[in-house]
C-alpha positions in Angstrom: 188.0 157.7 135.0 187.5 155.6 138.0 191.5 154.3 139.5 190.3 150.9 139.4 190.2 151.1 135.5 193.4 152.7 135.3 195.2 150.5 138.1 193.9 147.4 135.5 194.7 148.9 132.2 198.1 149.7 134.1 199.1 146.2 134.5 197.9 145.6 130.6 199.0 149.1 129.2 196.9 149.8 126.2 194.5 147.0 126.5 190.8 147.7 126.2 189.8 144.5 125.7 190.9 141.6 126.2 190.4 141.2 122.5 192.6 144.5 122.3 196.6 143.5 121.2 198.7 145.0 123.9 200.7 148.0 123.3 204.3 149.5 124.8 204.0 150.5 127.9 203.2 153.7 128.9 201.8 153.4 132.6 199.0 154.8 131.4 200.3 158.8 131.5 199.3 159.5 127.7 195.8 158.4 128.7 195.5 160.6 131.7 196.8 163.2 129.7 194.1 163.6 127.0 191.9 166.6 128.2 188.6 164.6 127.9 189.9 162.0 130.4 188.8 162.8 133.8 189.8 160.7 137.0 186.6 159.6 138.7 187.7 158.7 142.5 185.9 155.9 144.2 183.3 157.5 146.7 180.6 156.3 149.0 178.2 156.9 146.6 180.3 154.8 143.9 180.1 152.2 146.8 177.0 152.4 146.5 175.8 152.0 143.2 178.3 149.0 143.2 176.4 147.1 145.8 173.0 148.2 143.8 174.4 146.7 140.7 175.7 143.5 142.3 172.5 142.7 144.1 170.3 143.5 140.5 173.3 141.0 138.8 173.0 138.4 141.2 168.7 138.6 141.0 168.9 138.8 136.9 171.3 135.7 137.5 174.0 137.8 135.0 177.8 137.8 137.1 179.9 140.0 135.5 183.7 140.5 136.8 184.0 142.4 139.8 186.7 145.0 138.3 183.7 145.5 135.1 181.3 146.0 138.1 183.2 149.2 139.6 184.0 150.5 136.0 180.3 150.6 135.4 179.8 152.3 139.1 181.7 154.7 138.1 180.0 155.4 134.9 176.5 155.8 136.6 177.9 158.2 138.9 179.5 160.2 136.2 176.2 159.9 134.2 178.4 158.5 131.2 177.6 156.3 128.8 180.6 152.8 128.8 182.0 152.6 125.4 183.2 149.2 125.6 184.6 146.2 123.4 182.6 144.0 125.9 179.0 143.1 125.4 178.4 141.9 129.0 178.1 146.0 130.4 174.3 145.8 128.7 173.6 143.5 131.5 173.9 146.4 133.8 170.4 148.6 133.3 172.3 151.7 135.5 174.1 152.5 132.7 173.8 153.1 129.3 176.9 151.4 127.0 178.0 151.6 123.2 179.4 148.1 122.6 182.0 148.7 119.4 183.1 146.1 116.9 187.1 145.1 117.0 188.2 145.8 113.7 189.1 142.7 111.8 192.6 143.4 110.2 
């Protein structure tokens, strides 16, 4: 998991989404702490891919937020697929995202 991510979901513990209700905080420790979440740290290569993805956002005329930018970095390096509440990662043709549905309660 790339720190940008976390150092953002930090300051809105338990938000995924904007569209996600905020929950207590928990500075993000019961996250970390699941055994499928692994820290990704920002790299030269991350760097990168950031400035690759940038450059093909700008061309495609498609800005998305600069924090989204180095979450999706991160998630090419890794080779993962973004599951994601926002719809705007499919702009970004280095990654492959799953765009889920907030439930409607």
């Amino acid at each position: 998991m790339a720190r940008h991510f976390l150092d953002r979901h930090r300051r809105a513990p338990g938000r995924l989404s904007r569209r996600q209700p905020a929950c207590p905080e928990s500075g993000g420790a019961d996250f970390l702490a699941n055994p499928v979440v692994r820290e990704i740290p920002i790299d030269s290569h991350i760097a990168r891919i950031y400035a690759e993805i940038v450059t093909s956002l700008k061309r495609a005329g498609t800005p998305l937020p600069t924090n989204d930018i180095w979450i999706a970095a991160a998630a090419a390096r890794a080779g993962a697929t973004l599951v994601t509440y926002d719809t705007h990662f499919a702009a970004v043709e280095r990654i492959g995202s799953l765009v889920l549905e907030a439930s409607r309660q």
